[in-house]
Each structure stands twice: as C-alpha cells, then as structure tokens.
C-alpha positions as CSV (number, residue, x, y, z in Angstrom):
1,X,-6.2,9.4,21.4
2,X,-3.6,10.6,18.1
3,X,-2.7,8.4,16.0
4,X,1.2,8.5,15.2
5,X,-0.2,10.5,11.4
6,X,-1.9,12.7,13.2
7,X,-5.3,11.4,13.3
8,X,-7.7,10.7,16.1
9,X,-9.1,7.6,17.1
10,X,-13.1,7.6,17.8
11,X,-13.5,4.1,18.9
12,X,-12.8,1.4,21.0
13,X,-11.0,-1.6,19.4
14,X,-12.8,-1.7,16.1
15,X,-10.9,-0.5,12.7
16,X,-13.9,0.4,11.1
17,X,-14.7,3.1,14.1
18,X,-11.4,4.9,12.9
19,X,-12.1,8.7,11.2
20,X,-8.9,10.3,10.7
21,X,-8.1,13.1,9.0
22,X,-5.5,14.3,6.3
23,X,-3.3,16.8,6.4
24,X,-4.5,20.3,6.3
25,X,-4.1,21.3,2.3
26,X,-6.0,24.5,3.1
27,X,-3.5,26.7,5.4
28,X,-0.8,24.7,4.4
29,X,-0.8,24.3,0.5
30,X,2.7,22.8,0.4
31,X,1.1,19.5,2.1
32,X,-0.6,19.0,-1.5
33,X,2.7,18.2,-2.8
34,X,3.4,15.1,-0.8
35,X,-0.4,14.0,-0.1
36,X,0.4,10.6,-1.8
37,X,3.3,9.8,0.6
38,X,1.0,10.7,3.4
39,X,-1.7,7.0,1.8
40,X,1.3,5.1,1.7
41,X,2.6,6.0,4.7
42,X,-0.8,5.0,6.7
43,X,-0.5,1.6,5.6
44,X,1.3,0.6,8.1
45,X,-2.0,0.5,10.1
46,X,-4.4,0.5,7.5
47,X,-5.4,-1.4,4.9
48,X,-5.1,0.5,1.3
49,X,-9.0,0.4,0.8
50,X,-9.2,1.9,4.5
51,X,-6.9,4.5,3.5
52,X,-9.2,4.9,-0.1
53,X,-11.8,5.6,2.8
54,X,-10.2,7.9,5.2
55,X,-9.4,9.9,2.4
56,X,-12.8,10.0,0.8
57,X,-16.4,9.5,2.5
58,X,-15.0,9.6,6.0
59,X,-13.9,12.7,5.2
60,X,-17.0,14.2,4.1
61,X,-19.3,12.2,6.9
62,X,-16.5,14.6,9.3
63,X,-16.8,17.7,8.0
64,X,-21.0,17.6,7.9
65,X,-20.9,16.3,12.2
66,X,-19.4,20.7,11.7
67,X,-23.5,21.0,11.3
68,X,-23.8,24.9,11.0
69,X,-20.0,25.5,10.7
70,X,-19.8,23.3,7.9
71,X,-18.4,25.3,4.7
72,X,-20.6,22.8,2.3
73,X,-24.1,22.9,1.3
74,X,-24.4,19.7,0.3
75,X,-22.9,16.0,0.7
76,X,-19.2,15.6,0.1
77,X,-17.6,12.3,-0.4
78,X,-20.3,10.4,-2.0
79,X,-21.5,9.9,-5.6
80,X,-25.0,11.3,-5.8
81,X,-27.5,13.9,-7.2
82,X,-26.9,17.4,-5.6
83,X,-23.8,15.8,-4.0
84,X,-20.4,18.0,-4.3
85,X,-17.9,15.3,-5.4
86,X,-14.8,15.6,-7.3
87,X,-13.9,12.8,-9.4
88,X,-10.3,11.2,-10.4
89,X,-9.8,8.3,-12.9
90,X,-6.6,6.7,-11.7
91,X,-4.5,5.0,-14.1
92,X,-3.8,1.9,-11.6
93,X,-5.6,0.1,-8.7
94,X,-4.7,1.9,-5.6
95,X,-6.8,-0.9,-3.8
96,X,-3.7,-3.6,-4.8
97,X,-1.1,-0.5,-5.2
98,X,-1.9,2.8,-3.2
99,X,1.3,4.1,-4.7
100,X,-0.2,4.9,-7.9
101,X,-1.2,7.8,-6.2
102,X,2.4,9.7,-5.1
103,X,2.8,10.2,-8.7
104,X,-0.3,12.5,-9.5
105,X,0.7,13.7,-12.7
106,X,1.2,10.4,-14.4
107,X,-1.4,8.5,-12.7
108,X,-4.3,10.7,-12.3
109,X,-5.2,11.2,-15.4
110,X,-8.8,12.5,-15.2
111,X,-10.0,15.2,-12.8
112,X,-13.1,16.5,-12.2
113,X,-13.4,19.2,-10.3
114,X,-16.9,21.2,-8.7
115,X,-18.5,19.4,-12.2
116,X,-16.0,20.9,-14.2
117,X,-13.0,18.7,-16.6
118,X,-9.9,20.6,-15.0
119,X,-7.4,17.4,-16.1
120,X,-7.6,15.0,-19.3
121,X,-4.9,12.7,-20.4
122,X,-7.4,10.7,-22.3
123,X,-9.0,13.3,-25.2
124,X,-6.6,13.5,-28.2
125,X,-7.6,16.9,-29.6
C-alpha cells in the first residue's frame, strides 16, 4: 500500500513498521532543492522524530535488505566504526521544529561528508 508521499507501508497497524522512502535525489537532482519541504510535509502522519528516522537509519536498514545489489559496502545510517555516515550539525532542534531543515544553508551549518568537512559555519579562519 502507498502512502499519499509516496512511500510504502510494510506493516499492519503499527507506526513503527512504517519504512518509507525519500524522494529520489539521484535521477532527479532537482528534488534536493526542496528535500526539507518534503520532512515537513510528512508530518501530517508522522511525528518529527519519525520523520528524523525515515530519513536516516530506515533508510540505510532499506537499502542493505538490496543484499548483493546494494551500492554500499558497509552500514549506512548509523554512527559506527567502518560505518559510511554523513554527519550534519543543525543549528536548531528539528525534533521540536523539523523546519529548521527547509532552510539548509542557514541551518546546517556543519557537513560531513564520506569523512570529509565539505561545510563549516563554525571555524573563523
């Protein structure tokens, strides 16, 4: 069954059973652009810390049920050795306000990227 974003429901009755995707931002980069609309907008069903979730571990814990045909070599969506995470420091608390995050260039304002710093508001050279 679809949910109305787009996402598929793999339970029967319990929240916590729901793994939905995002939008695609790999054959469709122009979905980056509006990603943050997309947390706010699945609020209406979820709560913000389920979106966090969706977004996040669920995400990775989908991609590696791929087994074989999964791109990764290692765990995504987890913080841990030999893990593949990125990392964002949010200036905010998208748990009480997930629309911190549909303004991206203000509010992230650390990104880590494949281990590498590709964003820092922070540093003052």
């Amino acid at each position: 069954m679809l949910l109305p974003d787009g996402g598929e429901w793999c339970g029967s009755g319990d929240r916590q059973a729901v793994a939905t995707r995002f939008r695609d931002i790999i054959t469709n980069p122009q979905a980056i652009a509006d990603i943050g609309d997309e947390f706010v907008h699945r609020t209406k069903w979820f709560t913000n810390g389920e979106v966090l979730a969706q977004a996040t571990g669920n995400n990775g814990r989908m991609l590696a049920l791929a087994g074989p045909r999964n791109p990764y070599p290692a765990p995504l969506g987890v913080i841990k050795e030999g893990a593949w995470a990125d990392l964002l420091l949010i200036d905010g608390d998208p748990v009480a306000d997930i629309r911190v995050l549909t303004d991206p260039e203000k509010n992230l304002v650390i990104i880590m990227k494949d281990g590498k710093l590709v964003k820092d508001l922070l540093s003052v050279d």
